[in-house]
N, CA, C and O of each residue as an XYZ file, in Angstrom:
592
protein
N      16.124    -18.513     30.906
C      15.368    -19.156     29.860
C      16.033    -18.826     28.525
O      16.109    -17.628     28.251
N      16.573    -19.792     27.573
C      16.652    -19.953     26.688
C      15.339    -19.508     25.416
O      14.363    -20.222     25.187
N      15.684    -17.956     24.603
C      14.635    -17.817     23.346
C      15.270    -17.442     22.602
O      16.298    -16.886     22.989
N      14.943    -17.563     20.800
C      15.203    -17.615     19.531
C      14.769    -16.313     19.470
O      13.607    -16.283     19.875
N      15.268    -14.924     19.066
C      14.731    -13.764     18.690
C      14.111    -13.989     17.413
O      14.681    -14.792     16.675
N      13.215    -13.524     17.067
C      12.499    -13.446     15.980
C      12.582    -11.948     15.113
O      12.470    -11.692     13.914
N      12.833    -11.111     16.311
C      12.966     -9.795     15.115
C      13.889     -8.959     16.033
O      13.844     -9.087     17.256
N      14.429     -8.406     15.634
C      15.679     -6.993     16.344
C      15.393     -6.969     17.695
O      14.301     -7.512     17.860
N      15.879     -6.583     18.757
C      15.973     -6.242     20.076
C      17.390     -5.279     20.003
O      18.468     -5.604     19.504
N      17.018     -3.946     20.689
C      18.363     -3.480     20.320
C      19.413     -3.855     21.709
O      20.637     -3.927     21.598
N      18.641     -4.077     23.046
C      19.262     -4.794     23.971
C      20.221     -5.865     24.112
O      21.231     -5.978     24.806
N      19.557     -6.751     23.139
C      19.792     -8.053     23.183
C      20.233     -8.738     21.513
O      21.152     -9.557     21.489
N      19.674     -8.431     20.443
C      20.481     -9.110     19.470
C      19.838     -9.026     18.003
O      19.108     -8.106     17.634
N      20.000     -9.491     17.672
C      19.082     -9.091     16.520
C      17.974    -11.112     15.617
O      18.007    -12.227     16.138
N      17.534    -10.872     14.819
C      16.795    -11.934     14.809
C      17.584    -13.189     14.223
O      18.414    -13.106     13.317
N      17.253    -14.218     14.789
C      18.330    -15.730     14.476
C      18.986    -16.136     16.001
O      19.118    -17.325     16.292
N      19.385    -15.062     16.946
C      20.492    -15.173     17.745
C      19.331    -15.941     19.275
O      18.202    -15.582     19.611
N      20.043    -16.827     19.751
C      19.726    -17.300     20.617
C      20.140    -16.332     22.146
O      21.294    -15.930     22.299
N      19.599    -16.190     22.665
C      19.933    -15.590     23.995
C      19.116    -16.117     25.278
O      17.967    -16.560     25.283
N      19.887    -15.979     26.226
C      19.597    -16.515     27.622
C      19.112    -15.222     28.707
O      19.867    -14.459     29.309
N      17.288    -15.259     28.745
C      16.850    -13.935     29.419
C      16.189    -14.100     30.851
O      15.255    -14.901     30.874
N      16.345    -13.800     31.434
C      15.088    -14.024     32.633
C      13.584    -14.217     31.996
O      13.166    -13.667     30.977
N      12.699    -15.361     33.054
C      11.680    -15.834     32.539
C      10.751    -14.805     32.442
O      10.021    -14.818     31.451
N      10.566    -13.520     33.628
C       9.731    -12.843     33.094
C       9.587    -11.942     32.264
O       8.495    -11.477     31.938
N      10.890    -11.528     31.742
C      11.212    -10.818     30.689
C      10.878    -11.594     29.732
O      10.439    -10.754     28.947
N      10.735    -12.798     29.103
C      10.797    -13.561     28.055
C       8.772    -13.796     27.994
O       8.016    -13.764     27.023
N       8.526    -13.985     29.262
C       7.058    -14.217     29.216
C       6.536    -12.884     29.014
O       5.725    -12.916     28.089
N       6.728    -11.202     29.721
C       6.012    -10.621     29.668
C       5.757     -9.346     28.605
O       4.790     -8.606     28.421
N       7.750     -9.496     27.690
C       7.725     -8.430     26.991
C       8.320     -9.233     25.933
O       8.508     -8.451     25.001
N       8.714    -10.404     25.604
C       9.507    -10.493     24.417
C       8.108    -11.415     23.667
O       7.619    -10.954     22.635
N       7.507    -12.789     24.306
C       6.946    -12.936     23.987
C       5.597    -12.211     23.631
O       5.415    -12.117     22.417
N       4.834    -11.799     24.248
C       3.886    -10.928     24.229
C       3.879     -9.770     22.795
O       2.914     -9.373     22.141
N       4.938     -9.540     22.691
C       5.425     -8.526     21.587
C       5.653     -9.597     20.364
O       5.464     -9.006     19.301
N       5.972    -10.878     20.175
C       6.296    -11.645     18.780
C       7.808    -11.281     18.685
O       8.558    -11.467     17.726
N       8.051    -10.794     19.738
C      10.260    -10.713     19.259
C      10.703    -12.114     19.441
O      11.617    -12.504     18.714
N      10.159    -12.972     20.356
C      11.177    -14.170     20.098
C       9.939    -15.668     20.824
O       8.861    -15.778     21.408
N      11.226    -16.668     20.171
C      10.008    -17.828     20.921
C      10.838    -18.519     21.860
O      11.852    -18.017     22.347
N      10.386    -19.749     22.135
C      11.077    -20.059     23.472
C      12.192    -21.273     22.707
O      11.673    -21.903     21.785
N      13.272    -21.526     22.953
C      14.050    -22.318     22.431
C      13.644    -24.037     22.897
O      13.472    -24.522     24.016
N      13.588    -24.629     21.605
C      13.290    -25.986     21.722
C      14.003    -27.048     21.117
O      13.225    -26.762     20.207
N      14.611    -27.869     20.752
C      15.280    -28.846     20.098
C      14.929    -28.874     18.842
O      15.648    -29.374     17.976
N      13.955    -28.419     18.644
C      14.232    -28.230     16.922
C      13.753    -26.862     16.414
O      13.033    -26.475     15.493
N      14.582    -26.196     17.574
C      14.310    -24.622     17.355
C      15.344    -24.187     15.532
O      15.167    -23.455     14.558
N      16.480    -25.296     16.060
C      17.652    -25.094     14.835
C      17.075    -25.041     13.584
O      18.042    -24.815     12.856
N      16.493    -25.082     13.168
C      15.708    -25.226     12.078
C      15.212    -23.409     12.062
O      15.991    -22.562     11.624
N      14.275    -23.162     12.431
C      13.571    -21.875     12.611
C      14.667    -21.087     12.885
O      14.349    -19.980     12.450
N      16.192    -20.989     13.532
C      16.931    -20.441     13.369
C      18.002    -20.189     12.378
O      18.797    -19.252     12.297
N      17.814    -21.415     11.520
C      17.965    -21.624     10.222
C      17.537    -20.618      8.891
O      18.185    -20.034      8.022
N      16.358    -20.726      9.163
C      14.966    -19.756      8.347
C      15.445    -18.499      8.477
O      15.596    -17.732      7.526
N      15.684    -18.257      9.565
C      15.736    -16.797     10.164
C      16.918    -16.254      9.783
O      16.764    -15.150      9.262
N      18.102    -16.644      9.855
C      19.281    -16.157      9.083
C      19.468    -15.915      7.517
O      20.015    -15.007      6.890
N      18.596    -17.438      7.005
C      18.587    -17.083      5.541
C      17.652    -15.924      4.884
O      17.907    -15.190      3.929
N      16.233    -16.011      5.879
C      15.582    -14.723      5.291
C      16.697    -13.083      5.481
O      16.602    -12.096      4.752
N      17.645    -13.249      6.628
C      18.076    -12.187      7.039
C      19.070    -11.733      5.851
O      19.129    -10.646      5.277
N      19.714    -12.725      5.690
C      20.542    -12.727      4.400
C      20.098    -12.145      3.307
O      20.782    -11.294      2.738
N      18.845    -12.534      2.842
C      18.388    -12.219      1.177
C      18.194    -10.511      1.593
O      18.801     -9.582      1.060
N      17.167    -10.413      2.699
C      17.220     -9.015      2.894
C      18.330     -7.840      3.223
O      18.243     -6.709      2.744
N      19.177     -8.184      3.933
C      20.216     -7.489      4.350
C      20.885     -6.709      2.961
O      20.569     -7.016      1.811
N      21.933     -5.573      3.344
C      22.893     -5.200      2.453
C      24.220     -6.053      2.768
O      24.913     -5.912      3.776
N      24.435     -6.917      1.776
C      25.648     -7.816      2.210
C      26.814     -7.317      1.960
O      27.796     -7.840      2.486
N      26.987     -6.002      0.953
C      28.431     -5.610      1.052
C      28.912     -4.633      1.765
O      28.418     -3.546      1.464
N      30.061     -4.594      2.995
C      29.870     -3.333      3.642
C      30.525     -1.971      2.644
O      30.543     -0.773      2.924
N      31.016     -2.659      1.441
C      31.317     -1.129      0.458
C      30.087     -0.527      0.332
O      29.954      0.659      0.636
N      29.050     -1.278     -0.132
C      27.554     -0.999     -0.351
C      27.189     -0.060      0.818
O      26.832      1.094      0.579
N      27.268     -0.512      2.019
C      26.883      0.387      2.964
C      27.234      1.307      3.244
O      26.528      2.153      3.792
N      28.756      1.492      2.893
C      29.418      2.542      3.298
C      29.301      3.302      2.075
O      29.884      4.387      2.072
N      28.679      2.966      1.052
C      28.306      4.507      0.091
C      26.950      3.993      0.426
O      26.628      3.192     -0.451
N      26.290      4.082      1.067
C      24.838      4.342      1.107
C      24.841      5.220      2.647
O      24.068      6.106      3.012
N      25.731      4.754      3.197
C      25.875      5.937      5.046
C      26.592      7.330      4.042
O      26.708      8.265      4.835
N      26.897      7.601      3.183
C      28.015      9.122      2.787
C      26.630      9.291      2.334
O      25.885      9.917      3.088
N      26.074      8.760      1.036
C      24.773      9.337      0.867
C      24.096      9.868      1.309
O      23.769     10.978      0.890
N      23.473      9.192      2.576
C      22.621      9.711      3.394
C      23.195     10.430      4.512
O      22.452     10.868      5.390
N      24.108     10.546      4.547
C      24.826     11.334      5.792
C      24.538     12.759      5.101
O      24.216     13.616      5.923
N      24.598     13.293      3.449
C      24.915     14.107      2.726
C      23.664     14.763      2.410
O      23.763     15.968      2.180
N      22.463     14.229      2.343
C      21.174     14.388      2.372
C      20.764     15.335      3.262
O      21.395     15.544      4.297
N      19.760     15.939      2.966
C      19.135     16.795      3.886
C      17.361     15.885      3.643
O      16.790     16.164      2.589
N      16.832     15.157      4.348
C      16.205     14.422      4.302
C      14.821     15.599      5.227
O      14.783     15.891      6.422
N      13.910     16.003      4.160
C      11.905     16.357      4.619
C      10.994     15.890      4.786
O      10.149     15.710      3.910
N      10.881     15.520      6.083
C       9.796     15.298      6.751
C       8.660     16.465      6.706
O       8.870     17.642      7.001
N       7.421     15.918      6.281
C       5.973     17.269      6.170
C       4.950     16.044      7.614
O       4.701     14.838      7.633
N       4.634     17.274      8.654
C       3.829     16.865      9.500
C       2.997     17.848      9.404
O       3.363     18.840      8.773
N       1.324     17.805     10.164
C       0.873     18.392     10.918
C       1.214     19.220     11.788
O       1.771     18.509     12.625
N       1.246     20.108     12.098
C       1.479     20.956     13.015
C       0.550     22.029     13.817
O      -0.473     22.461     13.285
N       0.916     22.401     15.006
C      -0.222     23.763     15.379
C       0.612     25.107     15.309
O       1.794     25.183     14.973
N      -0.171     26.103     15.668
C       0.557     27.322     15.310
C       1.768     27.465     16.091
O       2.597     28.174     15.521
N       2.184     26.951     17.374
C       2.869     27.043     18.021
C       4.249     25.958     17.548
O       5.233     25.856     18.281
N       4.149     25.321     16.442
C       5.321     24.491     15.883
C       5.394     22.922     16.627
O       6.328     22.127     16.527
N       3.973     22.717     17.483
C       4.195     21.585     18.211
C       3.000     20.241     16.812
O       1.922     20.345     16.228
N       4.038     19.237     16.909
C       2.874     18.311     16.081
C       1.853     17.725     16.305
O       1.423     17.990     17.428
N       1.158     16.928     15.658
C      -0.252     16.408     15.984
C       0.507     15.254     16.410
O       1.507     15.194     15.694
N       0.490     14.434     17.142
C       1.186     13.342     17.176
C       2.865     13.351     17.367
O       3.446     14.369     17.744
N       3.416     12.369     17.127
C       5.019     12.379     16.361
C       5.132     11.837     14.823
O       4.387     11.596     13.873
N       6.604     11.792     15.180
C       6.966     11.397     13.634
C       7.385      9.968     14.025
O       7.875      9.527     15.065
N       7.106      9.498     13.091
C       7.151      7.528     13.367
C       8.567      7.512     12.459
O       9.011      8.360     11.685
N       9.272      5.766     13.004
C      10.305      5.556     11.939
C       9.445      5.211     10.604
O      10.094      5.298      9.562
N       7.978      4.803     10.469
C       7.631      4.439      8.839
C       7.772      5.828      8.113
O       7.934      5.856      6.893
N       7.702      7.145      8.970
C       7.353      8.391      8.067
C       8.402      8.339      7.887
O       8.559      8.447      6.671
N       9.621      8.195      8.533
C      11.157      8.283      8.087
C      11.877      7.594      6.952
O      12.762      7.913      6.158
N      11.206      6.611      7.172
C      11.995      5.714      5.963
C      11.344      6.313      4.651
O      12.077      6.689      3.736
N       9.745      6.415      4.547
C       9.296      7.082      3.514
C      10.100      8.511      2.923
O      10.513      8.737      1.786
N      10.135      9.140      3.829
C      11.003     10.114      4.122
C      12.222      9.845      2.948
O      12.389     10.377      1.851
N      12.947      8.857      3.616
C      14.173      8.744      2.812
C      14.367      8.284      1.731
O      15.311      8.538      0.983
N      13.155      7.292      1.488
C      12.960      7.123      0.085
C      12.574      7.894     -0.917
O      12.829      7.830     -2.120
N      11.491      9.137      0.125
C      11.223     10.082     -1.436
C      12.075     11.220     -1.333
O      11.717     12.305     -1.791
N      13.291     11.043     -0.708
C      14.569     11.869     -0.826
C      15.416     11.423     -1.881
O      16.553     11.831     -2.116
N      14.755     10.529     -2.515
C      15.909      9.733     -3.408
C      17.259      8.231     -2.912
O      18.018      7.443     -3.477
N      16.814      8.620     -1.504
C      17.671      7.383     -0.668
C      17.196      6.149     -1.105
O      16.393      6.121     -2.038
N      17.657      4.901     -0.449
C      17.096      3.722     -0.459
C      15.957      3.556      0.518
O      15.531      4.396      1.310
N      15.335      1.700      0.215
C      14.123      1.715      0.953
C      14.854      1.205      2.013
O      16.001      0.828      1.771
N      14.436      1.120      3.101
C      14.791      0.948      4.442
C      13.732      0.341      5.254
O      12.550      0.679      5.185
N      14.126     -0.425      5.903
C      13.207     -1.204      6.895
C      13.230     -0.316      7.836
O      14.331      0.160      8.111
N      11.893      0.203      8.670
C      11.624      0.935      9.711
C      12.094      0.326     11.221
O      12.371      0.976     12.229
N      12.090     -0.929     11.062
C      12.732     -1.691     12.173
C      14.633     -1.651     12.649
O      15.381     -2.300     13.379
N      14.754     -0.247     11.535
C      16.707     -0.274     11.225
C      16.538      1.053     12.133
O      17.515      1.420     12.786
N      15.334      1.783     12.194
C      15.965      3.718     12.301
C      15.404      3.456     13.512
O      14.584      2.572     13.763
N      16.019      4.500     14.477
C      16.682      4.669     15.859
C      16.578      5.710     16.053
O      17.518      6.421     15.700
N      15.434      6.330     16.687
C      15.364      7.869     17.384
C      14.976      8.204     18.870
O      13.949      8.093     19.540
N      16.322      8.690     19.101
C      16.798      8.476     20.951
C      15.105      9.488     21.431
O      14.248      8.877     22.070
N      14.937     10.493     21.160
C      13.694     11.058     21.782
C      12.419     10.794     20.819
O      12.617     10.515     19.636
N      11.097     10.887     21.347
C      10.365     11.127     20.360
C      10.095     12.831     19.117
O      10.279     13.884     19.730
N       9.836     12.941     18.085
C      10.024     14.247     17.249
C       8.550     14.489     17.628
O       7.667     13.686     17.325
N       8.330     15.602     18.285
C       7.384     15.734     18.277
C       6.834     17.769     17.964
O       5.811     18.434     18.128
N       8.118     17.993     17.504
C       7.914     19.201     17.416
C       8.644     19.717     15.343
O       9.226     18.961     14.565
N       8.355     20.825     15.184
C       9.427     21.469     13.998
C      10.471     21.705     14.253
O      10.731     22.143     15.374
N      11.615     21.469     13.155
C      12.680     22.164     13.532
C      13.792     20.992     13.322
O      13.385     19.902     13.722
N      14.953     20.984     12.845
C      15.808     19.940     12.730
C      16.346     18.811     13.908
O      16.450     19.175     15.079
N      16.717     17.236     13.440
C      16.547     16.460     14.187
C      16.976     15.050     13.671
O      16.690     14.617     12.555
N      17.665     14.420     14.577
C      18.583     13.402     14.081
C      17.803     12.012     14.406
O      17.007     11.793     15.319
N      18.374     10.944     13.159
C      17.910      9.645     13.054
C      19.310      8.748     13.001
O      20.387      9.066     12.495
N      18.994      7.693     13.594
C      20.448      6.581     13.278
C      19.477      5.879     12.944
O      18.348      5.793     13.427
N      20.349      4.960     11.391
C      20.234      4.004     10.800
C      20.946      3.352     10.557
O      21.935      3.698      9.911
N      20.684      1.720     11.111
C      21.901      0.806     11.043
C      21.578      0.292      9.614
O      20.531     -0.206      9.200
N      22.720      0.537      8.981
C      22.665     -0.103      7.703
C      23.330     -1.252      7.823
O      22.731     -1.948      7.004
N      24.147     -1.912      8.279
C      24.613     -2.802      8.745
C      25.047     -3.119     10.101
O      24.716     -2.400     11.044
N      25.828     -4.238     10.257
C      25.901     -4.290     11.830
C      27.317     -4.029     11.943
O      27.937     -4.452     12.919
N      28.162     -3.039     10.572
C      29.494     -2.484     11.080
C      29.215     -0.903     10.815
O      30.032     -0.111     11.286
N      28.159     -0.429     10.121
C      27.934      1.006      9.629
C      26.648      1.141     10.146
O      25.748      0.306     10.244
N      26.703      2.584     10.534
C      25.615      2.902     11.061
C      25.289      4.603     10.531
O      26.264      5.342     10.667
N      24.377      5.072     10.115
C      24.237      6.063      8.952
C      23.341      7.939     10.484
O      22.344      7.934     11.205
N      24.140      8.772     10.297
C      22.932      9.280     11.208
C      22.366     10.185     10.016
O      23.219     10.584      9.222
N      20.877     10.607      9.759
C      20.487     11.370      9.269
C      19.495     12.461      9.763
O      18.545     12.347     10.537
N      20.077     13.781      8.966
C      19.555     14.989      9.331
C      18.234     15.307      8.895
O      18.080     15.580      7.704
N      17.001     15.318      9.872
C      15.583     15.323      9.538
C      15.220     17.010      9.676
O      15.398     17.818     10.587
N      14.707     17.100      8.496
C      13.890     18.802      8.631
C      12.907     18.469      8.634
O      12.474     18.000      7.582
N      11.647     18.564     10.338
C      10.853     18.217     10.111
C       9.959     19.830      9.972
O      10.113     20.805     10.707
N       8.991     19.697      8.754
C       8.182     20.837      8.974
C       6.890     21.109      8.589
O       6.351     20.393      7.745
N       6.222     22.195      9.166
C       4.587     21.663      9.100
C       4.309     21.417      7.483
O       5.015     21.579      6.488
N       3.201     21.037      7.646
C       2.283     20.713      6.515
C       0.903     21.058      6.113
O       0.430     20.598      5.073
């Protein structure tokens, strides 16, 4: 089955890109979730939309990116959670606390839909984030997460 992604898939592509998925994958997790719709003859249009919104938002220069990955590579970026006495958190740490995170580090704002954390944080103690700042740079940053 032919669908139009609508927002990031890190599997499969990012939003605008047409891809060819099995039907129940497309019925039970892409649709269901709002990542993509089903491709139609005048899907071109809506894939249209979707590139130009991607555009205005994006960082279009990769110099830009590549001093915004040294930046934040250079950062020591604080996270404040909840915690119990034992250093374990109430919850985890979400990518929105992260991006906040990096913004009140002095970084840029960042779409939470960019940061990439292979385990969940669910404890204190230092801990890594990837952020695609573009789709040739990719930024990792060092999280101190600690109670609060």
């Amino acid at each position: 089955m032919k669908v139009i992604l609508t927002h990031e898939v890190s599997s499969l592509g990012t939003a605008g890109d047409v891809v060819d998925v099995k039907d129940g994958y497309a019925r039970n997790f892409l649709f269901r979730r709002g990542l993509a719709t089903a491709w139609t003859k005048g899907g071109q249009k809506q894939v249209d939309s979707i590139n130009k919104g991607r555009e205005v938002r994006a960082i279009n220069s990769l110099e830009e990116a590549k001093s915004i990955k040294g930046n934040l590579e250079n950062k020591a970026v604080k996270v404040v959670a909840h915690a119990g006495a034992s250093g374990r958190l109430f919850g985890a740490i979400s990518t929105a606390d992260i991006a906040a995170a990096v913004k009140a580090a002095g970084g840029p704002e960042l779409d939470k839909r960019k940061i990439e954390v292979t385990t969940p944080i669910k404890s204190v103690g230092t801990h890594e984030a990837l952020i695609r700042l573009h789709p040739e740079v990719q930024a990792k940053v060092n999280l101190d997460v600690v109670a609060g």
